[in-house]
C-alpha positions as CSV (number, residue, x, y, z in Angstrom):
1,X,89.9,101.1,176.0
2,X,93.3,100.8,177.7
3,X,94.0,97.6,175.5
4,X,93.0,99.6,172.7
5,X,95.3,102.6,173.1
6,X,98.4,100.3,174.3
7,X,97.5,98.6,171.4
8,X,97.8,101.5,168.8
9,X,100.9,103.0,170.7
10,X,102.5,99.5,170.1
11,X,102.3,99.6,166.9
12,X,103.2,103.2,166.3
13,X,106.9,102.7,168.3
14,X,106.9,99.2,166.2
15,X,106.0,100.8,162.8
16,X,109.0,103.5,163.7
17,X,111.4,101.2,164.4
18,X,110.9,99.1,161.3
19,X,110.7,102.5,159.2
20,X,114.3,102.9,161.2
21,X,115.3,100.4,159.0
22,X,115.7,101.0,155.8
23,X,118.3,101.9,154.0
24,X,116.8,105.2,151.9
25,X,119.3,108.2,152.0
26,X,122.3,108.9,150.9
27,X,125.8,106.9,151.2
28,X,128.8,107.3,151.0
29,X,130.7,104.2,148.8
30,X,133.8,103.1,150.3
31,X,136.5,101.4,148.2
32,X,137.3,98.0,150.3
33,X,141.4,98.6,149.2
34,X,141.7,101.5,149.2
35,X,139.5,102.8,152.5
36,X,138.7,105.9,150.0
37,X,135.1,107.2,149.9
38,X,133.9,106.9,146.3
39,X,130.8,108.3,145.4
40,X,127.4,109.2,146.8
41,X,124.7,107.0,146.3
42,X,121.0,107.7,147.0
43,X,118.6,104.8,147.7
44,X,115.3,105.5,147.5
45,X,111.8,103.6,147.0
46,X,109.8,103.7,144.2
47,X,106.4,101.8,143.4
48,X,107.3,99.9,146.5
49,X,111.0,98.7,145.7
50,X,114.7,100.6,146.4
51,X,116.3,102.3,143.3
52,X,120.1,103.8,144.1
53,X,121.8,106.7,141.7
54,X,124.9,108.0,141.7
55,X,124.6,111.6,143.1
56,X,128.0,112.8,143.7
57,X,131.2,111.5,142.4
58,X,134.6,112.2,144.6
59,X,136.9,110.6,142.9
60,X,135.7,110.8,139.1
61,X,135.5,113.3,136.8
62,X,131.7,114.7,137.3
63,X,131.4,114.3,133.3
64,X,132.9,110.7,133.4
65,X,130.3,108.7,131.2
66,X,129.2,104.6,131.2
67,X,131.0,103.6,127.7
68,X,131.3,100.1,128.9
69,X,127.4,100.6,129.9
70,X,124.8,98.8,127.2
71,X,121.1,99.4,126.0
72,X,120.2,102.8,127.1
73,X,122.8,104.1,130.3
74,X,125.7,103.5,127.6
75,X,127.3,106.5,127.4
76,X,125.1,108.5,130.0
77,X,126.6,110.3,132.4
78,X,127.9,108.1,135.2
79,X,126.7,111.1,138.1
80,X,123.0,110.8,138.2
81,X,123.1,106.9,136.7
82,X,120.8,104.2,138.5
83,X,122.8,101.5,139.2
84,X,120.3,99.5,142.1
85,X,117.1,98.9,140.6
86,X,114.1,96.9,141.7
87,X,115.0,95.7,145.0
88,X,112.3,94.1,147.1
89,X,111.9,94.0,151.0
90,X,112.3,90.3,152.2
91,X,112.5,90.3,156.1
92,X,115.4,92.4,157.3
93,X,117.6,92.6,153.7
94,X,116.6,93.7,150.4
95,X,117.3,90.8,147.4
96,X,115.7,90.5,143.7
97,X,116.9,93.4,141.9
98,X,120.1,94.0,140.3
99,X,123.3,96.6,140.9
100,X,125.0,97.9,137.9
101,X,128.9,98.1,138.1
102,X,129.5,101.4,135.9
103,X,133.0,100.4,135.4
104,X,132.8,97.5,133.8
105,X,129.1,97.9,132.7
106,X,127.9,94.7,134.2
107,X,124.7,94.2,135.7
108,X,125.0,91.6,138.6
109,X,122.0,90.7,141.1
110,X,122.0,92.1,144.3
111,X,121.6,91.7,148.1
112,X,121.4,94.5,150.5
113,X,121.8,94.3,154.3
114,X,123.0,96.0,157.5
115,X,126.0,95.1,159.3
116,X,125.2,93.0,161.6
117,X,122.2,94.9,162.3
118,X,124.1,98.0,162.1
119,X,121.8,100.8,160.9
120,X,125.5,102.9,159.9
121,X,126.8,99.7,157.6
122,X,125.2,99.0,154.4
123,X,126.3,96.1,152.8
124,X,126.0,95.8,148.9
125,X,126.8,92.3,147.5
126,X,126.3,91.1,143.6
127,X,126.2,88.0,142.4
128,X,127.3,86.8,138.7
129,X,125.6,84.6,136.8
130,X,127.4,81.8,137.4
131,X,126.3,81.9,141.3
132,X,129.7,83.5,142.7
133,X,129.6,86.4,144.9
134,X,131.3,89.6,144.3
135,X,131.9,91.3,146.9
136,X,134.5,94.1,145.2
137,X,132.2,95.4,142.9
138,X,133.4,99.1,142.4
139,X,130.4,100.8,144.0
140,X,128.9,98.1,145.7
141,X,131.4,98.2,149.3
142,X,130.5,98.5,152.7
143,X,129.0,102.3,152.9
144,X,128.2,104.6,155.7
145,X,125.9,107.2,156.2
146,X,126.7,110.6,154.7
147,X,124.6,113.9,156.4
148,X,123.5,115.7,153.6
């Protein structure tokens, strides 16, 4: 009975740490030249991947729209625009999905991980299609939490 409950209290501190872990919320984007916070974006899971959207914009006008954007986000509003879609757990970063760079209205795909374990630093990286990383993608910089 003790191995039982040790057991089931074991895996409740392990099954909070690992929901620790995740990067669902909302963060703040921060230009890398700059040092200027961007935006807002919330990540949040859906049908068992991470989706992000644009929920606050802090440099942009709020009725700035994606003309560069194709298929159906061209000419949307940019605030309230998912620009990570379909990214899938794969030990301790996310990877198979795609981030969507409203300025320029490329779609790259997309690697998301914590600084260096870091719970505070999100790290956002595309990659072109010709294998070479981005890592100044407008909306894609090293965020931080924001309390909301």
């Amino acid at each position: 009975m003790k191995k039982f409950i040790l057991s089931g209290l074991l895996f409740l501190g392990l099954s909070l740490y690992v929901a620790a872990q995740t990067p669902l919320g909302t963060w703040k984007t921060i230009d890398d030249n700059s040092g200027e916070a961007r935006s807002h974006v919330e990540i949040y899971e859906q049908n068992g991947k991470l989706f992000g959207k644009i929920s606050k914009l802090l440099l942009a006008d709020p009725s700035t729209v994606c003309d560069a954007c194709k298929g159906d986000k061209k000419d949307k509003p940019v605030l309230g625009l998912v620009i990570i879609e379909d990214m899938k757990a794969n030990k301790d970063f996310w990877k198979g999905g795609s981030i969507l760079d409203p300025e320029s209205g490329k779609d790259y795909s997309c690697s998301i991980w914590f600084d260096d374990g870091n719970t505070d630093i999100l790290k956002v990286r595309g990659k072109h299609w010709t294998g070479l990383y981005l890592s100044l993608i407008h909306i894609s910089e090293p965020t931080r939490p924001r309390l909301i």
